[in-house]
N, C-alpha and C positions, 0 to 999 in steps of 0.2 A: 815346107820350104825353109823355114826359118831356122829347123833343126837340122837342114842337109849343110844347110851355109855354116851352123855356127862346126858343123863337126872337118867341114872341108876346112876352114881356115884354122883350128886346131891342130888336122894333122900334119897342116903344109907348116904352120910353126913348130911343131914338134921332129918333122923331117928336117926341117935345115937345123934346130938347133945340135942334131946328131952328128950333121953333115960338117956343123961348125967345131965339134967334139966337144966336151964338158970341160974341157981344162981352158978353153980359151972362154968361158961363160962370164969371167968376172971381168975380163978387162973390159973399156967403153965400148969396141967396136959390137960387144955380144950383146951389153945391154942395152946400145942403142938400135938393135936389130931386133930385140926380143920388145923393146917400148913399142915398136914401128908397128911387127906381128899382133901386139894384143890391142893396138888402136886400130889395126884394121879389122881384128874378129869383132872389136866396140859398136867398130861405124855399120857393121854388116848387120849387126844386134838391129843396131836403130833405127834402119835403112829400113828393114823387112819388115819389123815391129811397127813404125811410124806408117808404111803402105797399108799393111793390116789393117790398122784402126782406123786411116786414112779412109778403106771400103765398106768397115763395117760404119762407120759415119754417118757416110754418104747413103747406104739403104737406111741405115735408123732415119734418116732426115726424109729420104724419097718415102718409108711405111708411114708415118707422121701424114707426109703433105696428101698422101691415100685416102687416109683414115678421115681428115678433117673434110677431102671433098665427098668423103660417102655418110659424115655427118652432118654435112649442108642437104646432100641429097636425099637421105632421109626426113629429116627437117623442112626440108618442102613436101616432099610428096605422102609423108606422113603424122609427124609431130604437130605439123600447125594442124593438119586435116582433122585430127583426135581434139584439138583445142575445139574445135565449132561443134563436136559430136551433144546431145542434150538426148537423156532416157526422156520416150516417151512409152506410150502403154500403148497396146493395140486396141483396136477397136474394141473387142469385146473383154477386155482388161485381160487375155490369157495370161498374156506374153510384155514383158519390156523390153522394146526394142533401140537399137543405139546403131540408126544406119550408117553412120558417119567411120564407126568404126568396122573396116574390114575381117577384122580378126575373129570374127565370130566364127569361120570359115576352121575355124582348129577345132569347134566343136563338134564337125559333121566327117573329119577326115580321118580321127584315130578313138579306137576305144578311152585314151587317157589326156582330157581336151587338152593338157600339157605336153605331150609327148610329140615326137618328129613326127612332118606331113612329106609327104611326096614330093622326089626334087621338081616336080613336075606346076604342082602349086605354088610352090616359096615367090611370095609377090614382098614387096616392098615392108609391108606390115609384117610379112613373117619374120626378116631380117631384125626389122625395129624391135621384135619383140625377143628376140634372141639377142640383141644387146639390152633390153631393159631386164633380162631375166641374168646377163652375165656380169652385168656395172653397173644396173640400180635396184639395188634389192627392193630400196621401199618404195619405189615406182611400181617395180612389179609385183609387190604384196599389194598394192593397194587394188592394179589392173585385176590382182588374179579373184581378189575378193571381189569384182563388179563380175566380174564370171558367175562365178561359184554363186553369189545371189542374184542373179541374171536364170540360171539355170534352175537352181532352186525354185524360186518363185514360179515358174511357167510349172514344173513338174508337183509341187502344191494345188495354184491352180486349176489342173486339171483332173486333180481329185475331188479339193473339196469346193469348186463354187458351183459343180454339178450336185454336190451333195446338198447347200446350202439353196439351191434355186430348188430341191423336191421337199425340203421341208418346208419353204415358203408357201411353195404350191399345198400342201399339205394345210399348213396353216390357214389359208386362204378357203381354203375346201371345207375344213370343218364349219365355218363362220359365213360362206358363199356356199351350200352348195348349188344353185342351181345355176351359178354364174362358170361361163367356160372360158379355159384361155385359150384363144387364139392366136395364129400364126403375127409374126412381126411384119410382114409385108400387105393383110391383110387389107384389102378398099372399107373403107368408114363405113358404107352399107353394107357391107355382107353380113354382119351376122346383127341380130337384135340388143344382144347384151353378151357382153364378155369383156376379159380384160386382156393385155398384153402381156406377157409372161417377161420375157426377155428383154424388151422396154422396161418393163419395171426392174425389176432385176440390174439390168443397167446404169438405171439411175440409183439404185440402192450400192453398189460397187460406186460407182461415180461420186458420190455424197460422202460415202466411206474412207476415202484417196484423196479427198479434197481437189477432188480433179474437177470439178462443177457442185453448183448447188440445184436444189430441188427443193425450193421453199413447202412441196406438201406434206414432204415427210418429216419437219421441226417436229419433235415432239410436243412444243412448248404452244404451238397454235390451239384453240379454241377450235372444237365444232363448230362453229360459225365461222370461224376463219376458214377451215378448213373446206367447208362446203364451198366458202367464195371461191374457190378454185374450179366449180365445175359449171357449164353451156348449157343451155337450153339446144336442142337438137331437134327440125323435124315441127312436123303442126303443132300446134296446141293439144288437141284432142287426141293426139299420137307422139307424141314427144318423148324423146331419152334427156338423159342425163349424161354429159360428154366430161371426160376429164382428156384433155389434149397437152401433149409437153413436145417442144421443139417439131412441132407440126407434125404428130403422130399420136395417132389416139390410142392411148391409155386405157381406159376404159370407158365402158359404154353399160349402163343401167336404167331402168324404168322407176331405182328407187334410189333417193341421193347419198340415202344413209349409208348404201354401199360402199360410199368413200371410207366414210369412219371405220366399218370396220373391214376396208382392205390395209387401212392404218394400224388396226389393231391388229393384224395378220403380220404385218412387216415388222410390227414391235415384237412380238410373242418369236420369233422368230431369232431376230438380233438379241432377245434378252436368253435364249437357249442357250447353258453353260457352255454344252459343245460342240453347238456352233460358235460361238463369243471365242474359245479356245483356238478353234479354227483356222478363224479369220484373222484372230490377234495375228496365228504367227504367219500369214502368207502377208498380212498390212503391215507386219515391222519391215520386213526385205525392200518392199520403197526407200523409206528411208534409211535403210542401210547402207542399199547401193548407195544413195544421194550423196549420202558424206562420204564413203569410200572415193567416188566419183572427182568428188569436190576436192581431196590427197591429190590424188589420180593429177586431177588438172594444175593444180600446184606446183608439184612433182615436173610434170611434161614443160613448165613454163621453163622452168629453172632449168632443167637439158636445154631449151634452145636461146633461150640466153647464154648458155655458156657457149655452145657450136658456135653462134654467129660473134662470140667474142674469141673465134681462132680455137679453141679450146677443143681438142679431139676426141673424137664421142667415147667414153668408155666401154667396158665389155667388148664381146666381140660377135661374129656370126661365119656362115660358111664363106662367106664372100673375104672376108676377115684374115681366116683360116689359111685359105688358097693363096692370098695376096701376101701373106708372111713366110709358106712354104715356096714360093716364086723367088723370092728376092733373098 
């Protein structure tokens, strides 16, 4: 438009000054007919130029007010929701779990837990994560490491603390054999003497993660300390030996000394180079993630601190995308 304008008012000057001929160009009436012509090609410059930027303004200012109400909205329904998120371990320490955070949801939907999910999925979280992946790198270095040791850890886990609970057993076996393990849900009577495999086990993982203590396994207790740990079960003249932990029995024997070396079974065990190698590297990834986490949450403060001080969310997403190609 601004090129049609400036070339009409050109040629309509350049027609009359023909029309006026070149010999009469110098006196006032031509220069003040040719000042007239090139202040009106001026005003036409500025007129069209001035509308222009006038609309391209006016969308920068409308994409702006977008942006900051889709960083408030993510901001509610995301950013603070990741602030409450806290790794906990599963029950049976497989897995670290972070219900709080939706986004787990990327690692079951494509082969590359980074990669695009179905427009079908993109929830709230997917968005947030495509803008922390497009205008906070170290947000999302920090997120993408609680992944990657999130996923780690469970896929370790399921190697070797299967490995680690047959050598125990093993251990135990050589030093016990006539003592059997039994199931974890097992009634207190059913069997005469046995111990709890996966209860134990449990609490040796538990002790290990600083996730609880189990004062029987100190190494530093005394056989006599030690034995104080175990029940009288059952008559006198028929009597076990009960070792009971969070109201689940442990083990059960007719001889006490069994404690001692189901203790020496769980040392021999823990002091095994490759198991010790093992476990080092599936018990560093806890605290890994932790302080990864601990960025992470830093990080997320500071986005919404700035959103709620007006400030328009960086990066972008498809929602982003669409809203820029609209306007």
């Amino acid at each position: 438009m601004l090129a049609i304008t400036i070339g009409v008012s050109i040629k309509y000057a350049l027609n009359n000054i023909h029309d006026h001929g070149l010999s009469r160009f110098s006196d006032n009436h031509a220069v003040r007919w040719l000042d007239n012509s090139c202040r009106g090609i001026y005003h036409s410059i500025v007129t069209v130029a001035l509308d222009a930027g006038l609309t391209q303004a006016r969308r920068k200012t409308f994409f702006i007010d977008m942006k900051l109400k889709h960083g408030r909205e993510l901001t509610e329904k995301v950013f603070k929701r990741w602030l409450n998120a806290k790794p906990t371990f599963s029950e049976g320490f497989e897995r670290i779990e972070l219900p709080e955070l939706h986004f787990q949801t990327i690692w079951a939907t494509q082969p590359s837990p980074f990669g695009d999910v179905p427009f079908k999925e993109r929830t709230h979280d997917y968005y947030a994560i495509s803008h922390l992946k497009t205008g906070y790198p170290i947000i999302w270095n920090s997120l993408r490491n609680i992944l990657l040791a999130q996923k780690s850890y469970s896929d370790l886990a399921e190697t070797v603390f299967p490995k680690v609970k047959d050598h125990l057993q093993m251990e135990i076996h050589k030093r016990l054999p006539t003592l059997n393990a039994f199931p974890n849900s097992v009634a207190f009577g059913q069997y005469e003497s046995g111990y709890n495999l996966d209860l134990l086990f449990s609490k040796i993982l538990r002790f290990l993660l600083k996730q609880g203590d189990s004062p029987f396994l100190h190494r530093e207790l005394s056989p006599k300390s030690a034995l104080g740990f175990l029940q009288r079960s059952g008559k006198t003249n028929d009597s076990c030996w009960e070792l009971i932990v969070d109201h689940v029995l442990l083990l059960r024997t007719r001889n006490e000394e069994d404690l001692l070396r189901l203790r020496e079974s769980i040392y021999a065990t823990m002091d095994d180079s490759n198991i010790q190698n093992d476990l080092n590297t599936v018990l560093s990834l806890p605290a890994y993630l932790e302080s990864s986490f601990e960025s992470f949450r830093i990080g997320v403060t500071d986005l919404i601190n700035a959103v709620e001080l007006n400030k328009p969310i960086d990066g972008t997403c498809d929602i982003c995308d669409q809203l820029e190609k609209s306007i």
